[in-house]
C-alpha atoms as an extended CHARMM CRD file, in Angstrom:
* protein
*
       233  EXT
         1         1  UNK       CA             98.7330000000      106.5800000000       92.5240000000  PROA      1               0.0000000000
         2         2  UNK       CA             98.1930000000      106.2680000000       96.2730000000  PROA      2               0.0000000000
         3         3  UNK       CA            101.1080000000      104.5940000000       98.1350000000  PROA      3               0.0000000000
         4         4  UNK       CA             99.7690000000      101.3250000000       99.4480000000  PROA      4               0.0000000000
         5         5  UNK       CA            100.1410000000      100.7160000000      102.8800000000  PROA      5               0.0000000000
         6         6  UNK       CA            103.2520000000       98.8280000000      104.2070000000  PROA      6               0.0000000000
         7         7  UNK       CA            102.8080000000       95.8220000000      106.5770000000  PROA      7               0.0000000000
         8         8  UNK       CA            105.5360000000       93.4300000000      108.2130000000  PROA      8               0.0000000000
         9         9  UNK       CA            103.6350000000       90.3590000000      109.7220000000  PROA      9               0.0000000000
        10        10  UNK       CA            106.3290000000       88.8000000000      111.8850000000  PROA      10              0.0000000000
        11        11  UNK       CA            104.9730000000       85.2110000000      113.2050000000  PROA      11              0.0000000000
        12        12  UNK       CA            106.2710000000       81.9750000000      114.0330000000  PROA      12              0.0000000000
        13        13  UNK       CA            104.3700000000       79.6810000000      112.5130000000  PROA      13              0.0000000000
        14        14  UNK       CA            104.8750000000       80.1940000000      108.4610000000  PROA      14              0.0000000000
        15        15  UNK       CA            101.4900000000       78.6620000000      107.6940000000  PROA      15              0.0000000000
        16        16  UNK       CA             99.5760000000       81.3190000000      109.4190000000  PROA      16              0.0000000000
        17        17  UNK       CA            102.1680000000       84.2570000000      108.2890000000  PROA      17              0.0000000000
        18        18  UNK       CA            101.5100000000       83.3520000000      104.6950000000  PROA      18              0.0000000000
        19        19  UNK       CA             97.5970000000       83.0060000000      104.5590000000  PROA      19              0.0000000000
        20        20  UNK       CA             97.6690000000       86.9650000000      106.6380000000  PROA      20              0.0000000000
        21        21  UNK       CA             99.9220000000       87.9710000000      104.0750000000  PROA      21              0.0000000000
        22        22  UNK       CA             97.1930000000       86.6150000000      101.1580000000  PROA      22              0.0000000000
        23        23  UNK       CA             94.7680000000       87.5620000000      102.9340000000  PROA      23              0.0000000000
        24        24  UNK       CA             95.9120000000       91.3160000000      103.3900000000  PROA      24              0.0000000000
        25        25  UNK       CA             97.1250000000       91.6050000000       99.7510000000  PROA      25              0.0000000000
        26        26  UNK       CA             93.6840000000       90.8090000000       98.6880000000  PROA      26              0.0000000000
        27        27  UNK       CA             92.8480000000       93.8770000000       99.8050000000  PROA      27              0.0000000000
        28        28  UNK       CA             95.5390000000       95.4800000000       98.0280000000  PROA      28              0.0000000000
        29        29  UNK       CA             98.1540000000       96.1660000000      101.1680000000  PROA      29              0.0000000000
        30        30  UNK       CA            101.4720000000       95.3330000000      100.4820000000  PROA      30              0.0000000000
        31        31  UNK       CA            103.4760000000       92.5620000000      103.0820000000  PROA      31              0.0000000000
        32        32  UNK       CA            106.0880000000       91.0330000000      103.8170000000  PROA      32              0.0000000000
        33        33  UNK       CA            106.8020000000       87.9500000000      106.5420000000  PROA      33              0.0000000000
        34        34  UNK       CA            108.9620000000       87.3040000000      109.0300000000  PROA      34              0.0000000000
        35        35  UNK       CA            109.6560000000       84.0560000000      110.8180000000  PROA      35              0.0000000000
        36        36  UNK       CA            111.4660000000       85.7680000000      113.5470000000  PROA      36              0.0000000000
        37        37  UNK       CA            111.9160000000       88.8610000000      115.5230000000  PROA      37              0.0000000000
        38        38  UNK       CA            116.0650000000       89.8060000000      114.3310000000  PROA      38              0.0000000000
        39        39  UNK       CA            115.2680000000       89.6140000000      110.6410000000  PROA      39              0.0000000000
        40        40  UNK       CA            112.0110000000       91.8750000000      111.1740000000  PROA      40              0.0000000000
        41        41  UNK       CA            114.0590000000       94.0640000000      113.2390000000  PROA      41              0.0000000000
        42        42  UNK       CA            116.8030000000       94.7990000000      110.9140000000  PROA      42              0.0000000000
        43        43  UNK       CA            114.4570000000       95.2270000000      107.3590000000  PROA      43              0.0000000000
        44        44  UNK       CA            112.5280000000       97.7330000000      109.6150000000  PROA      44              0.0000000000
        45        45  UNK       CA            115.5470000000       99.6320000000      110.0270000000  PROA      45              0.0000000000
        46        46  UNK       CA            116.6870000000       99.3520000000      106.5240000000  PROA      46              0.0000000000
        47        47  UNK       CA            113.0320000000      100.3780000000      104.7050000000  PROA      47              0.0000000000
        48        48  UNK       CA            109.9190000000      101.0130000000      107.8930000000  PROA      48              0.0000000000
        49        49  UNK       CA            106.7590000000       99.5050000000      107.3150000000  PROA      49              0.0000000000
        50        50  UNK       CA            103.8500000000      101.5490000000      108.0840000000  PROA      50              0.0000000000
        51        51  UNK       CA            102.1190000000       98.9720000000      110.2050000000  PROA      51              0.0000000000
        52        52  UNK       CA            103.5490000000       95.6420000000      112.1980000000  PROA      52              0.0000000000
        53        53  UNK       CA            101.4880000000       92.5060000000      113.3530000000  PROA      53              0.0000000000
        54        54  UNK       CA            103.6650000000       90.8920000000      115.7780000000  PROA      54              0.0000000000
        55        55  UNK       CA            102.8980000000       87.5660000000      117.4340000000  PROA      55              0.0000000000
        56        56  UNK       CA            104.2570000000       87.0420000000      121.4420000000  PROA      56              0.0000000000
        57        57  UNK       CA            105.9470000000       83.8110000000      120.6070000000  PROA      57              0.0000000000
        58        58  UNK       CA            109.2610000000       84.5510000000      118.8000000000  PROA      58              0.0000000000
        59        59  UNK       CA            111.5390000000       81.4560000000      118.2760000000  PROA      59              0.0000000000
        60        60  UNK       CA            114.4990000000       84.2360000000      118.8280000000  PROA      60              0.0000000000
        61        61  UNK       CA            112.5450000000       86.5690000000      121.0620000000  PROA      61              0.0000000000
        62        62  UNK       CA            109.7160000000       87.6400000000      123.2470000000  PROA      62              0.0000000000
        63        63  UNK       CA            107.5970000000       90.1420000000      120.6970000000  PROA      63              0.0000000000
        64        64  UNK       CA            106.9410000000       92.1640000000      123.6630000000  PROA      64              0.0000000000
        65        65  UNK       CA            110.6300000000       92.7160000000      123.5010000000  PROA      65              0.0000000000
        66        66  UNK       CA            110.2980000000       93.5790000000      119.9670000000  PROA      66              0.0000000000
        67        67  UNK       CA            107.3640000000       96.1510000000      120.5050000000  PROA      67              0.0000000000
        68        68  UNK       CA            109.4160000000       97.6620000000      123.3610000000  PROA      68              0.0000000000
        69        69  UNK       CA            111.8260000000       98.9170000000      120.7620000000  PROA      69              0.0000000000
        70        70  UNK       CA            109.4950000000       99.9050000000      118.2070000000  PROA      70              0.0000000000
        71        71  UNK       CA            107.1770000000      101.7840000000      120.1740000000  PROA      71              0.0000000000
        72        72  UNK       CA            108.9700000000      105.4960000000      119.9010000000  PROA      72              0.0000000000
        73        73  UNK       CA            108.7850000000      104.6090000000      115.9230000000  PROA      73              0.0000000000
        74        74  UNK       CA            105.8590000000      106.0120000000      113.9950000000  PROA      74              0.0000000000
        75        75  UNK       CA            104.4220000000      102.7300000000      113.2980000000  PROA      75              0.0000000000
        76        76  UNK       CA            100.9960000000      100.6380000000      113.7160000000  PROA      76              0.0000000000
        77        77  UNK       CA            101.2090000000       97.6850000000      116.0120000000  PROA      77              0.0000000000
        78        78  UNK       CA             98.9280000000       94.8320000000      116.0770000000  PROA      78              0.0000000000
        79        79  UNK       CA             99.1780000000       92.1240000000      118.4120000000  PROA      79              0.0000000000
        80        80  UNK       CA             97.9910000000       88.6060000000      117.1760000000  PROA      80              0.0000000000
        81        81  UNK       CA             99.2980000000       85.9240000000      120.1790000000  PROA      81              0.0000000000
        82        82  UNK       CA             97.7670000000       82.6020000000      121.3020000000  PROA      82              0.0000000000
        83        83  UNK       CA             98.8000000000       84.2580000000      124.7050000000  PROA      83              0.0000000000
        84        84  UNK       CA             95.6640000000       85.5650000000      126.2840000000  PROA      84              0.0000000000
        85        85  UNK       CA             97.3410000000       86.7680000000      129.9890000000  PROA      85              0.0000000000
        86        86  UNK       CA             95.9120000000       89.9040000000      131.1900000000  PROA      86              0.0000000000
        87        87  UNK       CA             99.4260000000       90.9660000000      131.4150000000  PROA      87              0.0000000000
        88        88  UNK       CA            100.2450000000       90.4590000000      127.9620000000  PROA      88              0.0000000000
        89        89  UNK       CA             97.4490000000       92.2230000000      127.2430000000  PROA      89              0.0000000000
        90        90  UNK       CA             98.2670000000       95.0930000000      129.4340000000  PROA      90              0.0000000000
        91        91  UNK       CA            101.7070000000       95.3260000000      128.5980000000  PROA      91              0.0000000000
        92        92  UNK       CA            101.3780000000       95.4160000000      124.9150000000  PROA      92              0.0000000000
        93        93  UNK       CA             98.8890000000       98.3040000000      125.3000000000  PROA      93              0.0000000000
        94        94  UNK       CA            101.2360000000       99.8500000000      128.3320000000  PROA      94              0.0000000000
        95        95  UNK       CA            103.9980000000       99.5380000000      125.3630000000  PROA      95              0.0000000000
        96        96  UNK       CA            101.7260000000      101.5020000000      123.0460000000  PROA      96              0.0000000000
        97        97  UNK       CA            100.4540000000       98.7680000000      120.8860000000  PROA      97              0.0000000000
        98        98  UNK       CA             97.4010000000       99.6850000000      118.9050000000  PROA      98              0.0000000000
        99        99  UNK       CA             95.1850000000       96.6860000000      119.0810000000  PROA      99              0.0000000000
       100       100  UNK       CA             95.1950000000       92.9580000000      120.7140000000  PROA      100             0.0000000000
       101       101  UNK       CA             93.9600000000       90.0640000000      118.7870000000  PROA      101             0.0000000000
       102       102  UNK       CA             93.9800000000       86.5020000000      120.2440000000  PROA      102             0.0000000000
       103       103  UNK       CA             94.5510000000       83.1250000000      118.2250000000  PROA      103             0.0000000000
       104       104  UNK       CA             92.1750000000       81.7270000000      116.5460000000  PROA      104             0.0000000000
       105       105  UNK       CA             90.7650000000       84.1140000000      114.8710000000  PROA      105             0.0000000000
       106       106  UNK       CA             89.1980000000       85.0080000000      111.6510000000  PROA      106             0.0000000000
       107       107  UNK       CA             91.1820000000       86.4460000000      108.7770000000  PROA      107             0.0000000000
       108       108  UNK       CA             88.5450000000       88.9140000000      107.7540000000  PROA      108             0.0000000000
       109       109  UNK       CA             88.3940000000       90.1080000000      111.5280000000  PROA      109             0.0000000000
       110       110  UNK       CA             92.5830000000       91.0830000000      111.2400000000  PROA      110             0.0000000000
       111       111  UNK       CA             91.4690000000       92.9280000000      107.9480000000  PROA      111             0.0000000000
       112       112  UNK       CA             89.2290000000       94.9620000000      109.9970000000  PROA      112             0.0000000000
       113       113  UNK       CA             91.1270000000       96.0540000000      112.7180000000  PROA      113             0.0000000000
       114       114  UNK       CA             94.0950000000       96.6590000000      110.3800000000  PROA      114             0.0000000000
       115       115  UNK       CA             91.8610000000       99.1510000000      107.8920000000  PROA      115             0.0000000000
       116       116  UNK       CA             90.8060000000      100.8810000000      110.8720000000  PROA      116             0.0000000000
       117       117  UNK       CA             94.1380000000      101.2830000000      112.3860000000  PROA      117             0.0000000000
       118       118  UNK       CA             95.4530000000      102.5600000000      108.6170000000  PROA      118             0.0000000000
       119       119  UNK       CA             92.2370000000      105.0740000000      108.6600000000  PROA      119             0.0000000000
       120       120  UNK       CA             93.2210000000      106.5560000000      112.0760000000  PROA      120             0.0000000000
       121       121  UNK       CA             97.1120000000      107.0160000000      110.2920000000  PROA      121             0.0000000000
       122       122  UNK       CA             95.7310000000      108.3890000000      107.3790000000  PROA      122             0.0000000000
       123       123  UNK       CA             93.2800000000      111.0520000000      109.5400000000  PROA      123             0.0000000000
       124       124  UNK       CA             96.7800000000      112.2030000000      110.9470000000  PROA      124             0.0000000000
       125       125  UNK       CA             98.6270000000      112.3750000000      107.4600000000  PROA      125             0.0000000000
       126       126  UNK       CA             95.5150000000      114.0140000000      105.5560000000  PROA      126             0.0000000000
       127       127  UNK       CA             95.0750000000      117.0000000000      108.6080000000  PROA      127             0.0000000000
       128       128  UNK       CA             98.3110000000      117.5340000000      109.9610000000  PROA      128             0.0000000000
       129       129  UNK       CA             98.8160000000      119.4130000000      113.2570000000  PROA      129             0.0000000000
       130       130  UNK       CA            100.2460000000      122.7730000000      112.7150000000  PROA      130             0.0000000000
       131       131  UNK       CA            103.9700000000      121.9000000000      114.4830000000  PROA      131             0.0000000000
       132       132  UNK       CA            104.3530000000      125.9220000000      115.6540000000  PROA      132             0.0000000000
       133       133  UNK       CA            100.9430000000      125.5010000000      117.8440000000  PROA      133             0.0000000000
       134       134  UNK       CA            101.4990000000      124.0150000000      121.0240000000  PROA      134             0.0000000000
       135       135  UNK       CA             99.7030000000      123.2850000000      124.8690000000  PROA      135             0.0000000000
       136       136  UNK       CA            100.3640000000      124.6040000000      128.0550000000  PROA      136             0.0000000000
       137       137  UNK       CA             99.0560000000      122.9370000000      130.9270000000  PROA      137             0.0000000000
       138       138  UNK       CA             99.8430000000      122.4460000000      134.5110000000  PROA      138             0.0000000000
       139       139  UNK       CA            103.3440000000      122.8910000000      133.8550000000  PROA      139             0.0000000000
       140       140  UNK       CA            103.7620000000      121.2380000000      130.9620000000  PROA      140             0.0000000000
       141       141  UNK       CA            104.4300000000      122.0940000000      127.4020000000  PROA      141             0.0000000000
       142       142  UNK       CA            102.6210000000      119.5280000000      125.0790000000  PROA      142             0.0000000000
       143       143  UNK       CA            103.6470000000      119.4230000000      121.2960000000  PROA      143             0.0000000000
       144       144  UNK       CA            100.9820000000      117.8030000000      118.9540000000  PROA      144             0.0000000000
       145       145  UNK       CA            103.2100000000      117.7020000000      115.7520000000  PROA      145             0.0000000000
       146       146  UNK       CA            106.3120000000      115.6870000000      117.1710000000  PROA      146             0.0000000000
       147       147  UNK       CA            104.1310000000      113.8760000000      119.8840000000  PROA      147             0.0000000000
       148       148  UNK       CA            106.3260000000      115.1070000000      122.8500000000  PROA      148             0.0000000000
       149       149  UNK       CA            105.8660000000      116.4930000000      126.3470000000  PROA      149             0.0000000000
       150       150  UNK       CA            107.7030000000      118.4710000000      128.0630000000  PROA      150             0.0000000000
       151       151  UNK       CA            108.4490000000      120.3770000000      130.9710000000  PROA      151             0.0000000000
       152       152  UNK       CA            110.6670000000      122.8770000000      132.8260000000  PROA      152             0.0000000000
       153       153  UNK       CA            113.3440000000      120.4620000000      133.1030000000  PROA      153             0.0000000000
       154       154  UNK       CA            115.2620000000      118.5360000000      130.7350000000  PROA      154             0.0000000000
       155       155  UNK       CA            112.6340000000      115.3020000000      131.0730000000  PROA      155             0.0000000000
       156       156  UNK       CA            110.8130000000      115.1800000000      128.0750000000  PROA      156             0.0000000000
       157       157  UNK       CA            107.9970000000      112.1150000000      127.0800000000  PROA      157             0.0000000000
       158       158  UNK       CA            107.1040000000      110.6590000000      123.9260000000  PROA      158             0.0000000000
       159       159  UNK       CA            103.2600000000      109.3820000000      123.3400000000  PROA      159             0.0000000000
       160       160  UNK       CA            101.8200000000      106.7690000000      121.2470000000  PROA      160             0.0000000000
       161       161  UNK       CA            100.0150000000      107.3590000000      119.0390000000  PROA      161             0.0000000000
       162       162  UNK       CA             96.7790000000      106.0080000000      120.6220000000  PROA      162             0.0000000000
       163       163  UNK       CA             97.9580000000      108.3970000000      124.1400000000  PROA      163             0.0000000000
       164       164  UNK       CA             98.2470000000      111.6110000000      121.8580000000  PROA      164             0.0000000000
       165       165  UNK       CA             95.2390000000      111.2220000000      120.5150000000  PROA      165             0.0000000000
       166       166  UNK       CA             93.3090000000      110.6700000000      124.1230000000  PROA      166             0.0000000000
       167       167  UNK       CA             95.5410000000      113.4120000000      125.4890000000  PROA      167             0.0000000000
       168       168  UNK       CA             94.4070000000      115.8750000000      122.5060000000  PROA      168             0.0000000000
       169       169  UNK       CA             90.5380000000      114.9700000000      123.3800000000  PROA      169             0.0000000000
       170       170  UNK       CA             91.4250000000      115.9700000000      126.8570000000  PROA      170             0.0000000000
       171       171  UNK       CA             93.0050000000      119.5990000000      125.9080000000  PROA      171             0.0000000000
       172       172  UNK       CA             90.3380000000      120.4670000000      123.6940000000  PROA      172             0.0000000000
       173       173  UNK       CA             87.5870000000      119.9440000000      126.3550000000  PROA      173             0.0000000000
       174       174  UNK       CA             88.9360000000      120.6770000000      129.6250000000  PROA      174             0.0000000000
       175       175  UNK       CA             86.5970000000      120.3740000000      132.9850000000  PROA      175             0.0000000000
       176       176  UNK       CA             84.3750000000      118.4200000000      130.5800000000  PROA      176             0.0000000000
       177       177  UNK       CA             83.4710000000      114.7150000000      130.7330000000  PROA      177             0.0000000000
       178       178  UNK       CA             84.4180000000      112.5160000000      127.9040000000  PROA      178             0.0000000000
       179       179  UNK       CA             82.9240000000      109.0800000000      127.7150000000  PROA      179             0.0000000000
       180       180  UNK       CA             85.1610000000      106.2480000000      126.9390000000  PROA      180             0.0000000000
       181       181  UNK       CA             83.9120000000      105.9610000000      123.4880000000  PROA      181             0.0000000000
       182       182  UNK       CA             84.9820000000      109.8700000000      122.7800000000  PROA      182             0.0000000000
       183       183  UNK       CA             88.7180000000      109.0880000000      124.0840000000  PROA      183             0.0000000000
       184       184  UNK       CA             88.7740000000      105.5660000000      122.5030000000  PROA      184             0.0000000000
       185       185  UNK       CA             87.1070000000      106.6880000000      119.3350000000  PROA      185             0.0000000000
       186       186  UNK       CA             88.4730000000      103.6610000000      116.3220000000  PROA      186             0.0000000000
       187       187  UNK       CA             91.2500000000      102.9180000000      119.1900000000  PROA      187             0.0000000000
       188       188  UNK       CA             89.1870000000      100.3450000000      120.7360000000  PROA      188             0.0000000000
       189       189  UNK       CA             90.1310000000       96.8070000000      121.4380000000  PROA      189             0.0000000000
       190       190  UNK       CA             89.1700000000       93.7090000000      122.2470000000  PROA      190             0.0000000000
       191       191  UNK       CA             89.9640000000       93.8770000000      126.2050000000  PROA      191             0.0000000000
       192       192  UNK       CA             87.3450000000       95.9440000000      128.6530000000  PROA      192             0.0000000000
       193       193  UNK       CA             90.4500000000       97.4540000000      130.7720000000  PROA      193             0.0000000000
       194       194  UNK       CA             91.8870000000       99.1570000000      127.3680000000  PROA      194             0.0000000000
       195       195  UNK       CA             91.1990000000      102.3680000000      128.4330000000  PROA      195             0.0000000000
       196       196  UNK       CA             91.8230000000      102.0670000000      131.9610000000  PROA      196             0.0000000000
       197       197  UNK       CA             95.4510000000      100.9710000000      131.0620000000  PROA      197             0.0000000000
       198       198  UNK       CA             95.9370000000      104.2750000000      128.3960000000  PROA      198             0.0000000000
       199       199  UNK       CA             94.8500000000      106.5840000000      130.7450000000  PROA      199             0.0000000000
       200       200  UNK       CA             97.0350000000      105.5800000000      133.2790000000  PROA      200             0.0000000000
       201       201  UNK       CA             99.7210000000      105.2350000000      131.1690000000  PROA      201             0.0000000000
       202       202  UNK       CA             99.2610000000      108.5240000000      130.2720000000  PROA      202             0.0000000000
       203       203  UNK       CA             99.0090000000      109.7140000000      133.4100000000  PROA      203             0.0000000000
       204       204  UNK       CA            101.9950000000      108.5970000000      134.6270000000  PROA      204             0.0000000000
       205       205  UNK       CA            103.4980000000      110.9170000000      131.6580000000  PROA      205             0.0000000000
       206       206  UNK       CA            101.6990000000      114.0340000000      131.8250000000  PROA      206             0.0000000000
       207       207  UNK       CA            101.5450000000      113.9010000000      136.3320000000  PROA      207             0.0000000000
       208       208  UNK       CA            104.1810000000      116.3700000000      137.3670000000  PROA      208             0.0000000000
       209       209  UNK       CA            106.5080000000      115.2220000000      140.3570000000  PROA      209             0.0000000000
       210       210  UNK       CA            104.6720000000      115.8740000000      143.8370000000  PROA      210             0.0000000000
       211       211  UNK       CA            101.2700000000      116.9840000000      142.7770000000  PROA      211             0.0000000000
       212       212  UNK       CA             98.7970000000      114.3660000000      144.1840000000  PROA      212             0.0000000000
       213       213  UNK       CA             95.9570000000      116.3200000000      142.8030000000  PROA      213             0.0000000000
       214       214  UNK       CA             95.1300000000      114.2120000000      139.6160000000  PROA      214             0.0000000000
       215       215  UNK       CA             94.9610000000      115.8590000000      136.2240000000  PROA      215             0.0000000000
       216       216  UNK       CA             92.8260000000      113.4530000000      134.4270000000  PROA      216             0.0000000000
       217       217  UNK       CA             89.7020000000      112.6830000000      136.6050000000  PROA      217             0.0000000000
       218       218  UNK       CA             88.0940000000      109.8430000000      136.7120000000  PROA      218             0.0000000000
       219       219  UNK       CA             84.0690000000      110.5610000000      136.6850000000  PROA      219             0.0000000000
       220       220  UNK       CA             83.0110000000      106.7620000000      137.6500000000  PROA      220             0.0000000000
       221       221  UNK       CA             80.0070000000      105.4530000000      135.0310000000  PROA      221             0.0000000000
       222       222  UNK       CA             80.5900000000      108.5200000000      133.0100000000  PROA      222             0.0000000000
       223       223  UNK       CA             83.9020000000      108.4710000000      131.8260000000  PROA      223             0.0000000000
       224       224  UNK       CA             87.3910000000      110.7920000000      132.3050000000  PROA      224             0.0000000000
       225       225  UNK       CA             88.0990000000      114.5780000000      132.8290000000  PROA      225             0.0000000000
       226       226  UNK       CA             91.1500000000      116.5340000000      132.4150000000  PROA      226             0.0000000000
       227       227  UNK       CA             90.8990000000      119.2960000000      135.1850000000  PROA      227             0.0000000000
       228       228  UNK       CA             93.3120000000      121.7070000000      134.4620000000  PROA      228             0.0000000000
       229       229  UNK       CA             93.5200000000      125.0710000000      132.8420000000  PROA      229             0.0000000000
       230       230  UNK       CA             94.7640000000      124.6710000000      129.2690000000  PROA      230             0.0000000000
       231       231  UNK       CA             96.5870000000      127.6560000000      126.9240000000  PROA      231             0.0000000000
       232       232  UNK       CA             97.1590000000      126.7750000000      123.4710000000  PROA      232             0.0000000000
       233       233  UNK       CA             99.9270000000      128.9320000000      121.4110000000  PROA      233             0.0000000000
């Protein structure tokens, strides 16, 4: 039998936590709630959830803090806040959140976004990344399976999930334009600047120190290119 998918819903108000957790069973995931940030944080170290929906407004935290310390873990995050700043918004994504959902919203619409986040897991589970191949580029030594970058010194960068997968499209089809809708593929959320935030994100990361020649071009009304040579091994 097929494992079902693990999700934590850690939010404030109990009312709402309970009718996601219904609602999500339904469709046969398993949950469990959370009325604050400390108890989510210590089950997740005792038994990690393959997904977390985490609302902003903690009664013991911010969840921004929370995300912040779950976001080299190998988990889904959903953000579901009443908080509707653009700097919310950009941080979660900046933090490597997967997807942003404001309050109120439709219980249905969360079961969307959270079977296409579990789809884009599963993709990586069902075709996994030979961990001997690697990427050369620019100076840098990219490693699909473990999700790290590194370089000729001892710095070395973990990506998000949502970053490796933009920074794969990029390798594969160097000095080629990819629309936004190739990068974002089912990473897409609710906010226009999504993509503009991941990419610079993930420029920051892959940029080495004192090259002002930018490796990911931005091709305005057409979408992004990564122009750089690339040798895979």
């Amino acid at each position: 039998m097929t494992k079902k998918c693990l999700i934590y819903i850690v939010e404030d108000e109990k009312d709402l936590g309970t009718l996601i957790c219904n609602t999500l069973n339904q469709f046969y995931f398993d949950t469990k709630y959370f009325g604050n940030g400390l108890e989510a944080e210590q089950k997740i170290a005792a038994k990690q959830p393959d997904i977390c929906i985490i609302d902003l407004t903690l009664p013991d935290m911010d969840g921004i803090d929370l995300i912040r310390r779950l976001q080299h873990k190998n988990i889904g995050i959903i953000i579901v806040s009443g908080r509707d700043a653009l700097t919310d918004r950009v941080l979660g994504l900046e933090l490597g959140a997967d997807d942003y959902i404001t309050k109120p919203f439709e219980p249905r619409e969360l079961v969307a976004r959270v079977q296409s986040l579990q789809r884009r897991m599963q993709l990586h589970e069902e075709k996994p990344v030979n961990k001997t191949q690697y990427a050369r580029f620019s100076g840098l030594t990219y490693h699909p399976g473990s999700l790290t970058l590194n370089t000729d010194t001892p710095r070395q960068e973990t990506l998000s999930r949502a970053e490796a997968d933009m920074l794969m499209a990029l390798l594969k089809h160097p000095y080629q334009i990819l629309s936004r809708d190739q990068l974002l593929g089912e990473n897409t959320v609710p906010y226009d600047r999504s993509i503009d935030v991941r990419v610079s994100r993930l420029r920051k990361k892959i940029q080495p120190e004192n090259d002002k020649n930018a490796l990911i071009k931005t091709v305005y009304g057409a979408g992004y290119m990564l122009v750089t040579e690339v040798e895979w091994g």
